[in-house]
C-alpha positions as CSV (number, residue, x, y, z in Angstrom):
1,X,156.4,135.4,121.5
2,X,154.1,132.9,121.9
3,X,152.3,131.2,118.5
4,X,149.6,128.5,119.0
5,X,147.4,126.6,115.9
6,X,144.3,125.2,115.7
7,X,142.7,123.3,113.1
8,X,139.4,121.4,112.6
9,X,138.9,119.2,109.4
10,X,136.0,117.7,107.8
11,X,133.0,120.1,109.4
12,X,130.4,120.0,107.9
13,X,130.1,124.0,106.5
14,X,130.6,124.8,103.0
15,X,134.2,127.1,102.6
16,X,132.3,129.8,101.1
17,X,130.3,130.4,104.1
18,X,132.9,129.7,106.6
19,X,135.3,132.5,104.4
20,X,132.4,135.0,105.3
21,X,132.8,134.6,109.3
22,X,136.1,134.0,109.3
23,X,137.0,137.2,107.6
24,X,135.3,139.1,110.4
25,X,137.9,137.9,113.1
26,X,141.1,137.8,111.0
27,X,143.6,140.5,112.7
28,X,141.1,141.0,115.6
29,X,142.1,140.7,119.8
30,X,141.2,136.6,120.6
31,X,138.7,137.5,123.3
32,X,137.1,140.4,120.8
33,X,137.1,137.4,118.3
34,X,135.0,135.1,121.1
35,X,132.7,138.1,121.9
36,X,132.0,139.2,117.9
37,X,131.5,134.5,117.3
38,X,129.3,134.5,120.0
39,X,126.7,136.7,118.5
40,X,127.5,136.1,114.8
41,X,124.2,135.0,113.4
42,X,125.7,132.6,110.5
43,X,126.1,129.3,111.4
44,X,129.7,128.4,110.7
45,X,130.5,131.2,113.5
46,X,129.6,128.3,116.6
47,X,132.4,125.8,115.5
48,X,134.7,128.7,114.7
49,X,134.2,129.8,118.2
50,X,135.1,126.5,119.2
51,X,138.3,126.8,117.3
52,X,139.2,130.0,118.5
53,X,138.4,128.8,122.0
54,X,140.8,125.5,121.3
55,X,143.9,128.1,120.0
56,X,143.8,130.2,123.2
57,X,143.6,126.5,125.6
58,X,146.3,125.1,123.2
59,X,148.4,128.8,123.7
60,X,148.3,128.4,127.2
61,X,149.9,125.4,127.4
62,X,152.7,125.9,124.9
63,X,153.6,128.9,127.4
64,X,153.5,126.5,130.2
65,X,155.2,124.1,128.4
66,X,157.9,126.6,127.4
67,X,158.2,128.4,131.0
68,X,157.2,131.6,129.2
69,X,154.7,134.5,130.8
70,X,150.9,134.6,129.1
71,X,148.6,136.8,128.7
72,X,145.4,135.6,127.5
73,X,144.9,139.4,126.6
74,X,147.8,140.2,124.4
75,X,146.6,136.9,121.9
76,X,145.3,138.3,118.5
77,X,144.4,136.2,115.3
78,X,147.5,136.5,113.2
79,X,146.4,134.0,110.5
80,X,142.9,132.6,109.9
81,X,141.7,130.7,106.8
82,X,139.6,128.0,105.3
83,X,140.3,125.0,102.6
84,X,138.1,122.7,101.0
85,X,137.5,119.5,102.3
86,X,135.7,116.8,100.8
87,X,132.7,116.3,99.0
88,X,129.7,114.1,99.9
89,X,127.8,113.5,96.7
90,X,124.0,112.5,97.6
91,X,121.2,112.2,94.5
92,X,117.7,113.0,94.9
93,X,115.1,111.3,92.6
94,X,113.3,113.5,90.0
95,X,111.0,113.0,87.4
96,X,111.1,110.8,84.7
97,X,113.6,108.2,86.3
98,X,116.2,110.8,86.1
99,X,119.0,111.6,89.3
100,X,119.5,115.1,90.5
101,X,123.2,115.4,92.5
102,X,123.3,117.5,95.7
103,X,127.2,118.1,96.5
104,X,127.3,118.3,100.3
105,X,130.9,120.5,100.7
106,X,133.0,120.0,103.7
107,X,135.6,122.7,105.0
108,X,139.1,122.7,106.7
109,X,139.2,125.6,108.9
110,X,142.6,126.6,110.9
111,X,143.2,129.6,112.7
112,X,147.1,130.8,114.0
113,X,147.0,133.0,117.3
114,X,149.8,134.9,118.2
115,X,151.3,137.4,121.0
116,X,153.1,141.2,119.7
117,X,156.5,141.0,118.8
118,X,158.5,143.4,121.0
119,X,160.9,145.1,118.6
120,X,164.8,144.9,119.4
121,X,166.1,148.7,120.4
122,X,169.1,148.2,118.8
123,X,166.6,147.6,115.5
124,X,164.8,150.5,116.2
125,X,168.4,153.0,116.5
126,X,169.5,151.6,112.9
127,X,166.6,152.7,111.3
128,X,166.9,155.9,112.6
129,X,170.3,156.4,111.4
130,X,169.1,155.6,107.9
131,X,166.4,158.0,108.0
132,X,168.4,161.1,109.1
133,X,170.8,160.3,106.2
């Protein structure tokens, strides 16, 4: 089984619109993911893409790195999530002398890939025996 991570801090999206794209590729096929990014019309979905793009290069090499067998098709999204990153505070002048403060969020976005597990057979026979108990 073959796991890979990718994580970009510090972009420049706020969480709560990052969540919204995010939640449409959690659990889905990593090339479905790419496809449904690619023409997601919100704006976090291009660095997302990106992300996803990074988790399948950085899957690929783990397997080489391992000596294990690949394939790019059998990758799904097994984890995907965002946290809260920083805050820029800005102020914008308004009347009367007074400050107004815009709050500029950042986001931490990581999404986990990850192959099927193939289930043992002798697993599979133990369960069986319970059940006809």
């Amino acid at each position: 089984m073959v796991e890979s991570i990718a994580r970009v801090k510090h972009i420049r999206v706020t969480p709560q619109k990052a969540r919204r794209v995010v939640a449409l590729i959690k659990g889905k096929q990593a090339q479905e993911a790419l496809a449904i990014l690619k023409f997601a019309p919100q704006g976090a979905s291009e660095p997302i893409y990106k992300l996803v793009a990074s988790a399948i290069a950085n899957a690929r090499v783990k397997a080489d790195k391992d000596g294990e067998y690949l394939d790019e098709q059998d990758l799904y999204v097994s984890n995907a999530y965002v946290d809260e990153g920083t805050t820029l505070k800005r102020f914008q002048p308004r009347a009367q002398g007074r400050a107004y403060q815009i709050k500029k969020r950042t986001s931490h976005i990581t999404v986990e890939l990850a192959t099927p597990q193939v289930a043992d057979a002798g697993a599979g026979s133990a369960s069986n025996k319970k059940a006809s108990k």
